[in-house]
Structure formats: structure tokens, C-alpha cells
Phi, psi and omega in degrees: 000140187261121165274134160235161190270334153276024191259319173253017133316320168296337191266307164307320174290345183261355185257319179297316168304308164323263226301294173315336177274345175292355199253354212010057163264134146298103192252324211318315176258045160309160172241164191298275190310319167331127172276127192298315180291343169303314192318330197072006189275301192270153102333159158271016158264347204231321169294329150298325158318284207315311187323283174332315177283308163334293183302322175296293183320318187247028213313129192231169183256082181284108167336126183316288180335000186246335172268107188189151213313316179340311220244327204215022223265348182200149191323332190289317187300311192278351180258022156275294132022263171294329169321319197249330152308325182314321213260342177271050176045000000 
């Protein structure tokens, strides 16, 4: 299966929209680029959520050592991420 990267920016805005409407919050105008923790849109329960889920969706393992805003901090990031864990087998 082939990844693209805006099929999964779109697929994370939609588990960030999701996660955020449980908080009853509006994510809908997130930005791609927008740093998510920053955002206010999510908890850090809800980030976690989010975490969780990513690794389930795309399954992957994220290292500790990988979590970081570099590697997860906005939808453009975490599906860079993945790409690129994606592309080292």
C-alpha cells in the first residue's frame, strides 16, 4: 500500500476532529502546519489518544525517543514521520 501524505494529514484531522469534538471542541479549522499541542484543541489525553491511535492505524511502534514536537508536534509532522519510518522498512 502506498502512503500519501495528504491522504494521511487528512486521516489524523479527521481522529484530531473526532477526539476534539469528545472534549467539545471545534478542530475543524486546524491547520495542517499548526502546532497541535499548542493548539488547545486537544488535552494531553486526548494526545495521547491521538498517539495511540496513529500507531494502530499505520502500525507502527513510536520510540520513546521519537516523541518529539519535531517527529509529532502537527498533522504535516506526524505524517513526515511516518514516511519516513514508512520508507526504512
Amino acid at each position: 500500500m502506498i502512503l500519501h501524505k495528504s491522504e494521511i494529514v487528512a486521516a489524523i484531522m479527521a481522529e484530531v476532529v473526532r477526539i476534539a469534538s469528545s472534549l467539545g471542541i471545534d478542530a475543524s479549522d486546524l491547520q495542517s502546519a499548526e502546532n497541535l499541542p499548542a493548539s488547545g484543541l486537544i488535552d494531553s489525553a486526548g494526545l495521547l489518544e491521538l498517539i495511540s491511535w496513529f500507531e494502530q492505524a499505520y502500525d507502527i511502534r513510536i520510540a520513546s525517543e521519537d516523541f518529539t514536537i519535531d517527529n509529532l508536534g502537527s498533522l504535516d509532522l506526524m505524517a513526515d514521520y511516518l514516511l519516513s519510518r514508512k520508507a526504512q522498512g
